[in-house]
N, C-alpha and C positions, 0 to 999 in steps of 0.2 A: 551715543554711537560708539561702535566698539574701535580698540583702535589698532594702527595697522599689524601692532607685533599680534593684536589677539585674533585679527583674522587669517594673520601668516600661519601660526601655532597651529589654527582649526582644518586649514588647508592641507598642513604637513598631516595632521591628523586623520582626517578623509584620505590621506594618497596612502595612509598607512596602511589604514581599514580596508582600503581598494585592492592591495596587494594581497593580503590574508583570503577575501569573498570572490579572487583571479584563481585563487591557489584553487581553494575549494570547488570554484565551480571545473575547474582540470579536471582534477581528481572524482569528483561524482560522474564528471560524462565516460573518466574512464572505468568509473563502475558500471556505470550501465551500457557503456558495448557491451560491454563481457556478460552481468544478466540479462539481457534483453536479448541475445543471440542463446544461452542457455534456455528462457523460457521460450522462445521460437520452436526449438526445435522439440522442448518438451510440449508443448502444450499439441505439436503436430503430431507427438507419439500417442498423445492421452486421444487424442480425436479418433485416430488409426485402433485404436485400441475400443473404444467405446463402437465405436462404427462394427469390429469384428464380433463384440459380443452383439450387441443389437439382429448381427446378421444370421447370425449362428441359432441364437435363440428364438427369433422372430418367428418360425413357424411351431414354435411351442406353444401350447395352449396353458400351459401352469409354469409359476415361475415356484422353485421351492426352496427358498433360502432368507434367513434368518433377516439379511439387510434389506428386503423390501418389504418385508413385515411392518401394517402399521396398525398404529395403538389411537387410542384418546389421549392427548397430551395434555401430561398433568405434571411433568419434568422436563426441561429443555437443557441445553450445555449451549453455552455460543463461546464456541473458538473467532476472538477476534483480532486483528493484526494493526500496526502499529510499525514505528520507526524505537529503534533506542535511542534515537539519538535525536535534536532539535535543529531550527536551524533549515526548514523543512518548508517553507510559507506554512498553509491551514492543514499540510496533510494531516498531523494526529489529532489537531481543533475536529476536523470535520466526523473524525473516526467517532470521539467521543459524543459529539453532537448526535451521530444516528445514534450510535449506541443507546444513551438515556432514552430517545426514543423509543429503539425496542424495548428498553426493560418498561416502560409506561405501559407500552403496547400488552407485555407478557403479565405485569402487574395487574391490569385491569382485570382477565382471564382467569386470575389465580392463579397462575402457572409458575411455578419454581424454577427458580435460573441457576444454575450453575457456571460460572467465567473460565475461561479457557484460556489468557491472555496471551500472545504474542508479541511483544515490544517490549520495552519497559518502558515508555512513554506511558502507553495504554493501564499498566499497571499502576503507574503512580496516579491513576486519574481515578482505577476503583479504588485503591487504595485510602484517597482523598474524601473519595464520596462514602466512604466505609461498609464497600461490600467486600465479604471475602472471596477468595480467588484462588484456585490452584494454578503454583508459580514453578511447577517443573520445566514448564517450557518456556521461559519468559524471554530466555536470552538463546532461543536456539536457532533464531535468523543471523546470529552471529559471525557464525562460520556456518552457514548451511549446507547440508549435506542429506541425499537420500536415505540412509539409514537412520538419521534424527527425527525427518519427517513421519518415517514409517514406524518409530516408536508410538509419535504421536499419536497416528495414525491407528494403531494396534487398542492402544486402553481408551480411543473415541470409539471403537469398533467395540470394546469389550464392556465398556459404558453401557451400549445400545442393547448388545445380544441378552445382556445380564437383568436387561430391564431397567437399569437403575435411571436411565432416562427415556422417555419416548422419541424425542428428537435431538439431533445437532443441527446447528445452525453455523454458516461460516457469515465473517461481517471482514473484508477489505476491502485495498485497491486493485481493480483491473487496470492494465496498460494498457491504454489505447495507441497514445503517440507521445511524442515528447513533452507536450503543453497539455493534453489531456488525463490524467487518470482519473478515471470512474472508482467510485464508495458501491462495491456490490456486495448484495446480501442474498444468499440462497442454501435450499437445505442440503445439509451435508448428508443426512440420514434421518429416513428412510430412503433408501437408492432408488432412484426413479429408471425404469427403461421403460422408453417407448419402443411401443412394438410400431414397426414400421408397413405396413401393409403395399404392399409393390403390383401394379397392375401391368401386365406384359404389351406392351405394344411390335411395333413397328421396329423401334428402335433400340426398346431395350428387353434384357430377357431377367429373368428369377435365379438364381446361385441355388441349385440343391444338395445339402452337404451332407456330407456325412463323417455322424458324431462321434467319435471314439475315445476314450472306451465309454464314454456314456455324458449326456447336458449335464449331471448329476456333477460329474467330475470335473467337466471342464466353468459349471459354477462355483465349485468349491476355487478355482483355481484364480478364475481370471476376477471375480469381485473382491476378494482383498487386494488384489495386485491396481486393481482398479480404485479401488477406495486409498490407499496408499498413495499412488500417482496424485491423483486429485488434491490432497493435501499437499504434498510437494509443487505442484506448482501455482498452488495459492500461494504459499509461502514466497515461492520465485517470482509471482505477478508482485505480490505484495513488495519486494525489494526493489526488482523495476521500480515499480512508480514512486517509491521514494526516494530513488538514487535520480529520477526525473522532474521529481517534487523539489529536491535541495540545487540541483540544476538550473531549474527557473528562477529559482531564489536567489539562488548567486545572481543571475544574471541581473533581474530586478536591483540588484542590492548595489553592483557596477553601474546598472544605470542611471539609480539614484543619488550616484556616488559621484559619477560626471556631472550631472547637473547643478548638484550643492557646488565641486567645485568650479563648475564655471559662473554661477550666482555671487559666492566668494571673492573670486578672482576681479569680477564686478566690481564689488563693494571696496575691493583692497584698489581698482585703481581710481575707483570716485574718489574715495577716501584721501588718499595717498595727493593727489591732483586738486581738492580740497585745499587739502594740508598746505600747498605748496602757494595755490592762491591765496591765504591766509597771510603767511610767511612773505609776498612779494606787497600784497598791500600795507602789513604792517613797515616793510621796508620802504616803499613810497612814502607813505604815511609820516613817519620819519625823519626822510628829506624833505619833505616838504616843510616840517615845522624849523629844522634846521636854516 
């Protein structure tokens, strides 16, 4: 049985720990107001934004642009995301779990993969597993910012047009709520629009626009602009959920942290109260023989 100074030390030791995983979880909720209010309102721009092209385009019969071109995929890219930092419960366990997945998935196919890594979690995992990887953007959830995104954004786009892959693929976290983020995986390219077909009733009517100076140009305009956004707030989902990921974890980590010391705390006063009926019988004991 351990004794009272080594359950005292282990106590001081858990209230220590308890301080450091209080700090932390502060500081992750106060990241994620701040992204999660950021990707709100972007992801409400990208919506407003896909819904215009959708609108605009929908009475076209041909679409003529390079990004919804598609091939027989014989080269794929997966941009995946990732935290840099640990400390996180299963968020980057679960990233790498799909991932080996997909590559099973694209191995069996033949399909060639190229890695796109976001994290440095993520990277130290192909790393490990000894695929190669391009690592220009490994640390650019760092400080993120729109125009880092749109780099990326620019040579996944020039990847595609150039042929050097048939697909990209994106693999992170969606935000859903604070306890949840979703592992979503979907194609980044070939661009998919659904044309939307609208029947006029009663209540609603058809928008008939008109294009200036031509679909031709306002394709060229709004699908990068488009493609660009989309990256950015994967990136943004992606921070959310793990500024919500290391938030539950703190909290988990306090909880666990009060109940060890209230087990402890147990043990120190059986022990202790032990100790003391020990000490009172040895003293009876004593006088008695006296």
């Amino acid at each position: 049985m351990a004794s009272l100074k080594e359950i005292k030390n282990r106590i001081n030791s858990i209230q220590s720990t308890q301080k450091i995983t209080a700090a932390m979880k502060m500081v992750a909720s106060a990241k994620l107001h701040h992204t999660q209010a950021a990707t709100e309102r972007t992801l409400a721009y990208a919506e407003q934004l896909t819904d215009i092209l959708q609108s605009l385009l929908a009475a076209e019969q041909e679409f003529d642009s390079p990004y919804t071109v598609r091939r027989e995929v014989k080269n794929v890219a997966i941009v995946v995301c990732s935290s840099n930092t640990g400390l996180c419960g299963s968020f980057n366990a679960n990233v790498w779990k799909s991932l080996e997945e997909l590559i099973q998935s694209y191995k069996a196919k033949q399909i060639h993969i190229e890695f796109y890594p976001v994290g440095k979690k993520i990277a130290k995992e192909l790393q490990k597993a000894g695929y190669e990887y391009h690592d220009e953007f490994v640390a650019i959830a760092d400080n993120l910012e729109y125009e880092k995104a749109g780099k990326l954004a620019a040579q996944l786009r020039e990847l595609y047009v150039s042929k050097q892959v048939d697909q990209i693929d994106l693999l992170y976290h969606h935000f859903k709520n604070m306890v949840q983020q979703i592992l979503t995986h979907k194609i980044y390219l070939p661009l998919s629009i659904q044309e939307e077909t609208k029947q006029a009733d009663n209540t609603s009517y058809v928008t008939d626009y008109i294009l200036e100076p031509s679909v031709y140009t306002l394709q060229q305009l709004l699908f990068p602009k488009m493609l660009d956004l989309q990256i950015y707030t994967t990136l943004l989902d992606t921070t959310t959920s793990e500024h919500a990921a290391r938030m539950m974890a703190m909290q988990t980590a306090n909880d666990n942290a009060n109940e060890l010391i209230r087990q402890l705390t147990l043990q120190y006063n059986k022990t202790r109260q032990q100790a003391i009926t020990n000490e009172l019988l040895d003293i009876m004991g004593g006088a008695s023989h006296a």
